[in-house]
Structures are given as C-alpha cells and as structure tokens.
DOVO-160394 format. One record per residue (C-alpha): residue in three letters; x, y negated, z. Coordinates in steps of 0.5 Angstrom, whole numbers, plus 500, padded with zeros to 3 digits. Each point is the difference from the previous one (the first is absolute). Example, Ala and Ser with C-alpha at 12.3 -4.5 7.8 and 13.67 -1.06 7.14 Angstrom:
2
Ala525509516;Ser502493498;
END
This chain:
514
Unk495429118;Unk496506502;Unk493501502;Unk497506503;Unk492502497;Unk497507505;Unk497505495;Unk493499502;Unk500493497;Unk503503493;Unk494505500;Unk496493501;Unk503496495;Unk495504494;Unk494497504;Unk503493502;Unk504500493;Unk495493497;Unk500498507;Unk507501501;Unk503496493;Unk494494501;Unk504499507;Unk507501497;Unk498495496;Unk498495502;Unk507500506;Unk504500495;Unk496494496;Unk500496506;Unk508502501;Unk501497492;Unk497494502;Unk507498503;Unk505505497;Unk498500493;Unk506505497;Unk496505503;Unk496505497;Unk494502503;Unk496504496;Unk506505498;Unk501501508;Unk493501501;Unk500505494;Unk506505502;Unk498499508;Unk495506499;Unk505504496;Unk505500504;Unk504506503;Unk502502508;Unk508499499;Unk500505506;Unk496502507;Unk503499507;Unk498502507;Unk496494504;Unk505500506;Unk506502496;Unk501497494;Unk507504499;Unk495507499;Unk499499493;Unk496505494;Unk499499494;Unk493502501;Unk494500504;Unk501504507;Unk501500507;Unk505497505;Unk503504505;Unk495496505;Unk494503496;Unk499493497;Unk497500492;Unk506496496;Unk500494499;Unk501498491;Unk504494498;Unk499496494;Unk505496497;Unk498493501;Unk500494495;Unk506496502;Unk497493499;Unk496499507;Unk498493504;Unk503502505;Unk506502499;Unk505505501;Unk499507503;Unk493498500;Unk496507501;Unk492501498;Unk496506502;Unk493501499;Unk495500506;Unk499507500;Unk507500501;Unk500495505;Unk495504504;Unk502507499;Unk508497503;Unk496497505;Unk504494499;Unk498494505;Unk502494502;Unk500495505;Unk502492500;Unk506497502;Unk499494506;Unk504496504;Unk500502507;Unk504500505;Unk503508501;Unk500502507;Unk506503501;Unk501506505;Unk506503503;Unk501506503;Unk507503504;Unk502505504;Unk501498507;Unk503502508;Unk498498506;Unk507496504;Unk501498507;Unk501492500;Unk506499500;Unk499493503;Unk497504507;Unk505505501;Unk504499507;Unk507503500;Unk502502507;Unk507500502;Unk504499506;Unk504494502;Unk506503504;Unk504507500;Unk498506503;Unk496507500;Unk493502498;Unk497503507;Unk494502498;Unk495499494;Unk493499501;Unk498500492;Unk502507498;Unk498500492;Unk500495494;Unk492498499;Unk499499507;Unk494495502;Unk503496505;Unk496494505;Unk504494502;Unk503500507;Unk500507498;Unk508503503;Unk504502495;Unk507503502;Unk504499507;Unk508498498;Unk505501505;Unk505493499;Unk506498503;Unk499493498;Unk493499503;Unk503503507;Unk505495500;Unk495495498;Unk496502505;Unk505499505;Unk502493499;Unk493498500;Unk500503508;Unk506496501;Unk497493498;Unk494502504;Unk504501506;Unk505494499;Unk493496499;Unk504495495;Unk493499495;Unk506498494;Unk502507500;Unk494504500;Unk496497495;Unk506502496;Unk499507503;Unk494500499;Unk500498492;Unk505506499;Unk496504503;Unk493498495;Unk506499493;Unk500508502;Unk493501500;Unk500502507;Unk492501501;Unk497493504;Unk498505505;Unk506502501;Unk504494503;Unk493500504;Unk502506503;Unk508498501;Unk498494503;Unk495504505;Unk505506501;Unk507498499;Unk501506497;Unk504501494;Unk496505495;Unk505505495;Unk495502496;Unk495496497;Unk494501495;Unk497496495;Unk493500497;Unk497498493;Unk500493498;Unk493502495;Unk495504499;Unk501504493;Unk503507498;Unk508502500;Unk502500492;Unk508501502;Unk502505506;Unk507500498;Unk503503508;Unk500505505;Unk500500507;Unk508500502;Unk501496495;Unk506493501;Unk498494498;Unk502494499;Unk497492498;Unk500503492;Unk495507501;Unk494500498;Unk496504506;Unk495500495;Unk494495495;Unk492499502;Unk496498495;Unk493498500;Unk494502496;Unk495494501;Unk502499494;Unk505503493;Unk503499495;Unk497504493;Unk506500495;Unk497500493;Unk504501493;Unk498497495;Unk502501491;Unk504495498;Unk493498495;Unk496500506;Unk504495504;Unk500493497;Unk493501503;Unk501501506;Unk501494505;Unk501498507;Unk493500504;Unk497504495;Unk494503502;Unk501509500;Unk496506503;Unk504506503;Unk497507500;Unk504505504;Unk500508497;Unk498503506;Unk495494501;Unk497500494;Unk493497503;Unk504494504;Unk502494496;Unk505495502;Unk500493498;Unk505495500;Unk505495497;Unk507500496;Unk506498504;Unk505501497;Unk504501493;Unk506504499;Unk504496495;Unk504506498;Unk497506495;Unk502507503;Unk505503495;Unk497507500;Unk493499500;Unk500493496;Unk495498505;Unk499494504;Unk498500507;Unk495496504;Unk498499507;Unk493500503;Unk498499507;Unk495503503;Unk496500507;Unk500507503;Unk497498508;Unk497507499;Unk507503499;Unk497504493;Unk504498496;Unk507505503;Unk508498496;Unk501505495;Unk492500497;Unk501500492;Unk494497497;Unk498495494;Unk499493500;Unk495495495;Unk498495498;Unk496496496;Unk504493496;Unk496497495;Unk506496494;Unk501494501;Unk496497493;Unk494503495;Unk503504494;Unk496504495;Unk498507502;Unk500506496;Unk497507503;Unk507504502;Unk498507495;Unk500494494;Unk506499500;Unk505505496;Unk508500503;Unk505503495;Unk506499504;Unk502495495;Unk493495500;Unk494499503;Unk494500495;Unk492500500;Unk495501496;Unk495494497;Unk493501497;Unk502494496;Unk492501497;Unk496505500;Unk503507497;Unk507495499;Unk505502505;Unk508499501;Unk505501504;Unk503493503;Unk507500504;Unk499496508;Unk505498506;Unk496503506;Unk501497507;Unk498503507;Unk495506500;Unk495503505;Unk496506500;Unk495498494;Unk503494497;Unk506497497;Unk504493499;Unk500498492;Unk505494501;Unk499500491;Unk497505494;Unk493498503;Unk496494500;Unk494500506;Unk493504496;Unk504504496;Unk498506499;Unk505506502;Unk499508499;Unk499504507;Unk499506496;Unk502505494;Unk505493500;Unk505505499;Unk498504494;Unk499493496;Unk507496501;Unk503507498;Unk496497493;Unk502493501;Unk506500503;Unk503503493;Unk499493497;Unk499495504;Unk503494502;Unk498501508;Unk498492499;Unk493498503;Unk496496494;Unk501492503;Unk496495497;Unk501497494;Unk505494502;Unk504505503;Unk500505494;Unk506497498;Unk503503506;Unk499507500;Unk505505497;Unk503508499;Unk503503505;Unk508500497;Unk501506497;Unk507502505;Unk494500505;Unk496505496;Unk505504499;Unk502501508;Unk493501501;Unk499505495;Unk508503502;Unk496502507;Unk497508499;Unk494502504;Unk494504500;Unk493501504;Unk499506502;Unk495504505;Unk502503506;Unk499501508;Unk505498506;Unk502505505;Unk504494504;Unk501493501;Unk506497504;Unk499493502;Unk505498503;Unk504501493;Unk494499495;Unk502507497;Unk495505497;Unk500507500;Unk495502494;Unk498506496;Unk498497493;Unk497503493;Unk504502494;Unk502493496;Unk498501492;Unk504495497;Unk506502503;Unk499507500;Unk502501507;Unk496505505;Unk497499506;Unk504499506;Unk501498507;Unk505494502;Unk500494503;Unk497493498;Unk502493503;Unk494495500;Unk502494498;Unk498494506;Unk494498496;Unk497507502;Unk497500507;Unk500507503;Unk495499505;Unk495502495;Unk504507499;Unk500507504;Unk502507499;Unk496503495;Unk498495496;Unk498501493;Unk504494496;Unk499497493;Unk507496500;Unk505496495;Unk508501501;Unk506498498;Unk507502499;Unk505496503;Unk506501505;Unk494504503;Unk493502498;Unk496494502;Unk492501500;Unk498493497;Unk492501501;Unk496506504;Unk492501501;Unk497506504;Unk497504494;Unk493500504;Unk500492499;Unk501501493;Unk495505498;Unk495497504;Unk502493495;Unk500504494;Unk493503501;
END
C-alpha cells in the first residue's frame, strides 16, 4: 500500500512529533485489541522514519521524480510513502495527510437514492404530414391544356383552379348525358350523370350542361384543399392518363418532425412521450408535442433510430425542410444510487470511483453504471447510499490504490466472507492496456464521429514529442462541454485507435487544485 504525505506536514512533524506518536499510539492499541498479531509500537516508531519511495504530479500520477520539484502544470509534487501492509480496511487503501487533503483539494460528496432525470436530445428536420397530402391525378385520358399552379411550393386555396385538360372521354361522356336528357328516360341519365361525377367532372358543371345543353371540350379542375404544392411533376402540354401524378398538396396545419435518436437513447423514448422542438432558424420559438411513432428499424449507416413527432403549426412557423433539435426530460423508471458524473473514472475496461473510507482512507472500488444525466450517474453496484465518493483529485488517488487493490467495497462483517481478488488474468488484461495523461489544446471537434483533433505535450514516459493527431472520445465524454481552443488535461488509451477515456478544461482543474 502507498500513502501520500505534503511537505509542509514533514516539516511539522519535529513540532507535533509527541503529539504525533501519542495519537499513533493509541490507534494502533485500539487496533491490538482485535488483532493481536499486530505490532503497534514498532509501526508507531518507524512511521517518523520513513522515506518518500518517490514524488508524483497531483493531476497525473505517470509524472513521477525522484525528488521534490513541480509538474508541468506548476504543481508542487506530491511524495509517496511506502505504507505498512497491514490496513482495516483492506487492500489498495490510500492514507494521505489532511494537509495533503487540502493542498490536492480533495472533496467528496454522498451517495443517494433518487430517481435521475434523464435528458435526451436529437437532432430533428421538420416534415410534411404525409398523413394530409393530397395527390391530384386525372381519371381519364388526355392533354394538359393550361396549368395554373406553375412552381413546386406554391400556396394554393381550396376551390382554387388547378389545371384545364382536353379529354376525348369526357366529350364523349358529356354526350351521352344530353342524349339521355333528350330521350327523357330518368334510368339512363342517372347512369350518365354518376359517370360524369366517377370522372370528377365539377357539380357545377353538369348544372351548367343541364341549363345549356352544350358540350364543354376543355374542362378545368380546381384545389380539393388548401395547403402548399410539395410535387410538380408536369408541364403544360403534357399526355395524361388515370396513372399521372398532376401533382401533391400538402398542408401545414400541422407536421411531422422526424427525430433520430442513438441506439443508447432509444429504450427510452416511447410513443406519447412528451418532447419540445426548436428550430435552427427559430431559436427563441419552442414547439411542443407528443411521440407518435417509432420506427422498428435502426438506419444501417447512422446506426440511429428514428421518431416522429407531431407538432400544431396553425401559424405556418414551422416550414419542411427546418432542421433543428428535439428535448426532452424522461425521469427512470425506479431510484438508484446517484454518484456525481466527474466521480466516476472510465478506463475503457472498468469503471471505478473513489471511497473516503474514513477520514485520510480512500480506495478505488469497481461499480456497474446505468443511465446518466448531465450531473449524475446510475450506480446499479460498488456503492451503497451514504457512501462517500471523491469528486475531486480522485484521479491522483486511484492511480495509488488501483496498484493493489482489490475494487471491492468493504461489506458488513456477515458479508466479509464474500468478498474477493480481482482474478489475476483480469489484471493482466487491465494492466496489458497502454495509456497516458497528458495536457493539450483541441484545434476541432467532430461531433457526428466523436473525433478530436488535438495538439498535446510531449509524453516522458514514452519519450514521445508533442504532436497533433486525432482522438476518439469514448461515449462516456460528453463533448457539449467542449470547444475549439480549449485547454484540456485528458487521459487516453491505445487501442484499435487513441481513445480519450477521461477529459476536464484545465481552467476547472486549476481552480480545484488552489
């Protein structure tokens, strides 16, 4: 085990060395009482004795010196002493001093049971209801005489005349009409007449057969509703038959907003959900409605799932084609415990926090996460609620307890039976991972692919100089909080790829470390 003492305490020790010793003394005879084997007086007479092993930066425990001095980051170095094995806490326990504790600004917060509210955002676009478009096609053959609508986009009213067509079939149809009324068989010109409107021939029209008993060659057909021409695929002069689309009529009343959501975010969104919209080129405007439907297939390319939300647009706002976001807030389904997001350390390969297991005893515990929100994060095991976690410097200390320890939280003594070591392949495919913390500023960030572009410190230990290549965050990161330029302190690993596990703005880090 390894603890870690700051200078000013070591220059202390000669005037608190009585009272010291006296407080040694008397933990380590309350510790004889229940383990006899052990040895308090010699521990309590070799702990003023003892040497640093070596001396390491506060925020990066692979910059390591064998003597005092500062980090790249301007930090005093922080020594390390070696750490007698025996510990009632068990393994990979760290023990600092609390003027270590305050120089490394070490804060922790309490676990709770709460239930998290979740919040998802997408990226959406705004879409016609497909449900209101109105496809206008003939019923006979014949030709496009004039077309009144002349542009796709075109608002139109209803009654409004759309297009005149020159038809053969409704000149014969006409005929037969007159001919019925002239023999006065009532039979026959119902049957005439109920062609005429199978043919869409307009009511007012007939009226005006009827009255003139004149055959009409080209007849004019307006608008069955009001609402923008989405699909214009004709000219004037163009043949015609039952088959053409004239053309489509959609209305704006109201629209679809097609939203796609990652494959995480999915579970939990559900049909009825409550959702707001905010256009890009309305960005004071919200727009609020409900979930209608899921698509049951994930697009092969984006990996994304698609929703559809309905939305009232009786101003006409709202316009096809509008990209913008959807949010909404989804509170889970049952309380978990709640960690603080920063607490939690990402490796790739586990997930850790840090316990304050007693004041100056921390170690690093292996936990399952659930969902996350902004702040907070679902511990589903590893912390218990009332446990203390480490929300900063955590970093620092599980680089010293994660050497030894066994990521188990200490369970109540009917359970200590139950706890045991990390298997030793684990360890080796934990420790087989290559990483390093470094400083750097990002030059760009792409979103859509999670790559960063960012020009870092030289890195010692592998004697590497500085450079500028590309990071992939892992999807624990979230990049919202980062822009170009920004100055980051952030741990990676290599895999297929260089992976950014951990990231924090160095302004948040030098303000916590002061």
């Amino acid at each position: 085990m390894a603890s870690i003492f700051s200078r000013p305490f070591l220059f202390g020790l000669t005037l608190g060395g009585l009272a010291a010793f006296l407080l040694a003394s008397i933990v380590m005879q309350t510790t004889s009482e229940s383990h006899s084997d052990m040895a308090p007086t010699s521990n309590a007479e070799t702990s003023t004795e003892k040497k640093p092993l070596y001396w390491v930066a506060p925020m990066d425990a692979n910059y390591r010196r064998d003597k005092p001095g500062k980090s790249p980051m301007g930090m005093d170095l922080v020594p390390v002493y070696e750490e007698n094995a025996n510990n009632q806490f068990g393994e990979g326990v760290v023990s600092i001093s609390p003027e270590v504790v305050n120089n490394l600004a070490v804060k922790t917060t309490q676990a709770k049971l709460d239930v998290l509210t979740l919040p998802i955002t997408a990226s959406a676009v705004v879409e016609y209801d497909q449900n209101s478009i109105v496809h206008v096609h003939p019923r006979v053959e014949g030709w496009l005489d004039k077309l009144y609508v002349k542009a796709q986009g075109e608002p139109v009213e209803k009654g409004q005349p759309l297009y005149t067509l020159y038809s053969p079939q409704l000149v014969n149809a006409q005929e037969e009409y007159l001919i019925a009324l002239k023999r006065g068989q009532n039979p026959l010109i119902k049957a005439a007449k109920e062609r005429l409107l199978a043919l869409q021939l307009p009511k007012e029209l007939i009226e005006k057969l009827n009255n003139t008993q004149a055959v009409q060659a080209y007849i004019t057909f307006s608008a069955p509703q009001t609402g923008v021409v989405n699909q214009l695929p004709i000219r004037e002069g163009f043949y015609v038959q039952p088959g053409t689309t004239i053309m489509s009529i959609a209305t704006l009343d109201k629209v679809w907003v097609e939203a796609q959501f990652s494959a995480k975010q999915s579970p939990l969104v559900k049909n009825n959900l409550a959702i707001n919209f905010v256009a890009d080129a309305l960005p004071q405007q919200q727009f609020s409605g409900l979930v209608d439907y899921i698509y049951p297939q994930v697009d092969e390319k984006t990996r994304l799932v698609r929703a559809r939300i309905i939305l009232d647009n009786a101003k006409h706002q709202l316009k096809a084609g509008m990209y913008g976001r959807v949010a909404a807030q989804i509170k889970s389904e049952q309380a978990q415990i709640l960690v603080p997001l920063q607490a939690v350390i990402q490796t790739g390969k586990q997930n850790r926090v840090v316990l304050e297991l007693a004041k100056g005893q921390f170690k690093s515990v292996e936990v399952e996460l659930g969902h996350q929100s902004n702040q907070f994060v679902e511990v589903l095991s590893g912390v218990m609620e009332g446990d203390k976690v480490v929300t900063s410097a955590q970093f620092l200390l599980d680089s010293e307890s994660s050497k030894s320890s066994d990521f188990l939280r200490m369970q109540p003594s009917e359970n200590e039976h139950s706890a045991h070591s990390m298997p030793a392949e684990q360890q080796v495919a934990h420790q087989a991972v290559q990483s390093a913390t470094v400083m750097g500023v990002i030059n760009s960030i792409d979103a859509q692919s999670r790559i960063l572009n960012i020009s870092r410190d030289a890195i010692e230990k592998w004697n590497r100089p500085p450079a500028t290549m590309d990071f992939i965050a892992a999807d624990s990161i979230d990049l919202h909080q980062f822009n170009s330029g920004m100055s980051v302190h952030f741990t990676f690993e290599i895999h297929d790829d260089f992976v950014i596990t951990s990231m924090m703005e160095m302004d948040i880090m030098q303000h916590g470390g002061h």
